[in-house]
N, C-alpha and C positions, 0 to 999 in steps of 0.2 A: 047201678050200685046205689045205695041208698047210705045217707050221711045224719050224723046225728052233729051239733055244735058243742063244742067243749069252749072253755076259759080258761086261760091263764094269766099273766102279769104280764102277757104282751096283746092281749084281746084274745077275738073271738079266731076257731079255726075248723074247719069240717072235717072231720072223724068218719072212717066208716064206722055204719053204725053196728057190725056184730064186733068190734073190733076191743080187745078187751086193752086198750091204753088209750091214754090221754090225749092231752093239748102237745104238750112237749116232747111226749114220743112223736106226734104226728110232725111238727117242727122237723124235727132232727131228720126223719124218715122224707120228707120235703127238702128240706135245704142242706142236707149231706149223705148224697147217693156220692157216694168215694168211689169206693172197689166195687159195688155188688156185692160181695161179698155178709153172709149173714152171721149170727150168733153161732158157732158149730154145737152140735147135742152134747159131746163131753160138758161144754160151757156151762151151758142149758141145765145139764144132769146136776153138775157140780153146785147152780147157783139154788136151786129145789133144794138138793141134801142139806146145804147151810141157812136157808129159808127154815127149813123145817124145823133144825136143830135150835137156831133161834127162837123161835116159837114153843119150842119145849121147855129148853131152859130158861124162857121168861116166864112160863106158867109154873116152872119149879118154882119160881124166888118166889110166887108172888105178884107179879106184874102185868100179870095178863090171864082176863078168866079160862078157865080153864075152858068153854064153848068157843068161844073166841080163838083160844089155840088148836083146839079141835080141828078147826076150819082152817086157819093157817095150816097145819101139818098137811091138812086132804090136798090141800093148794098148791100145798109148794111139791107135794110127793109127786103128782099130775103132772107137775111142772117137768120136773124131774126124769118122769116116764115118757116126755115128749105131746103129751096133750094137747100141750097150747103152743108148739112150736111157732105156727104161722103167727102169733100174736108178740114176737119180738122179733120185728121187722128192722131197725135199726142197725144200720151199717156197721161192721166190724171196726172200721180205720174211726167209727166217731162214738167211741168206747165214752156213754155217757151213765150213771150208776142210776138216775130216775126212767131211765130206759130200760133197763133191766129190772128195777123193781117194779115198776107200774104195773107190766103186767100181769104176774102173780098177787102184785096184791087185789088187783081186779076180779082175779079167780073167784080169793077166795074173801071178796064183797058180795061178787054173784050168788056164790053156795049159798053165804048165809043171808041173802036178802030172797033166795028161794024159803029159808026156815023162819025168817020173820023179817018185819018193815023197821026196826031200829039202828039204820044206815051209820049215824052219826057215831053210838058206839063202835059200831064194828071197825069206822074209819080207825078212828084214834088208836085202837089193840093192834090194828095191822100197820101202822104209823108205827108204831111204840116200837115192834119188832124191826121194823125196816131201818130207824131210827140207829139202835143199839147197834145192830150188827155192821151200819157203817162205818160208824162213830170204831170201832173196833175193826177196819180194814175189810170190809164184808168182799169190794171187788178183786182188793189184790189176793183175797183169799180163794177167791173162785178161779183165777186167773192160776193162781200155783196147782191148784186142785186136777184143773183143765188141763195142765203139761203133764198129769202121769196119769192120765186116759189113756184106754186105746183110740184111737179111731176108728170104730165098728160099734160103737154105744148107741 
C-alpha cells in the first residue's frame, strides 16, 4: 500500500495515499479502533443531503461562488449515494465532526482541482460551508436525520 504524509498540529502522519482525509481522520482511525464498527449509509446519506443543502443556501445568500457550490453539491450528493463510503473510516463510538467532514470536502477539492489548479480558493468555499453548518448543529442534525432512516439505504 502506498502512503502519502499529511500535517497537522501534532506533526507528521502516513495517509494512504488514494485516501480522500486527512492527518486527524487518520489519528482517530489509528488510535480509536472501539467497536469496529463504521459510519452506517443512513449516517452517511443524511450527512451528503445536509452537505449539500449548505452549500446551496450559502450560494443563495451570497457566500459562496456559485462554481464552488457547484462542486460542493456534486460532493456531498456522491456522498450521499454512497460513493465515497470506504473514505470515512472512523470508528462509530469516536463520533468526531472533522471526521465526518474531511472527507466530503476532499471529494469535492478533487472534482474541482480536476477543472482547474486554484486549491487555495476552493479550500476556503468548502471551509466556509463546513464552517456554518456546524456552527448551526450540522452533527446532531445528521444524527436526528439518521434515526428516521430505514436501514436498507
Amino acid at each position: 500500500m502506498k502512503f502519502r504524509r499529511e500535517k497537522d498540529s501534532l506533526g507528521e502522519v502516513q495517509v494512504p495515499a488514494e485516501a480522500l482525509y486527512g492527518a486527524q481522520t487518520q489519528r482517530a482511525v489509528d488510535n480509536f479502533p472501539i467497536s469496529g464498527l463504521r459510519f452506517p449509509r443512513p449516517f452517511l446519506w443524511a450527512l451528503g443531503q445536509i452537505k449539500a443543502a449548505a452549500a446551496e443556501v450559502n450560494r443563495d445568500l451570497g457566500r459562496l461562488d456559485p462554481k464552488r457550490a457547484a462542486a460542493i453539491v456534486q460532493a456531498a450528493e456522491e456522498v450521499a449515494q454512497g460513493r465515497w463510503d470506504e473514505h470515512f473510516p472512523v470508528d462509530v463510538s469516536f463520533v468526531a465532526r472533522v471526521s465526518a467532514r474531511s472527507p466530503s470536502r476532499d471529494v469535492a477539492l478533487r472534482m474541482m482541482r480536476e477543472r482547474r489548479n486554484r486549491l487555495e480558493s476552493v479550500v476556503r468555499g468548502v471551509l466556509r460551508v463546513g464552517t456554518r453548518a456546524a456552527r448551526g448543529g450540522e452533527l446532531a442534525s445528521v444524527m436526528r436525520i439518521t434515526m428516521t432512516m430505514p436501514d436498507h439505504l
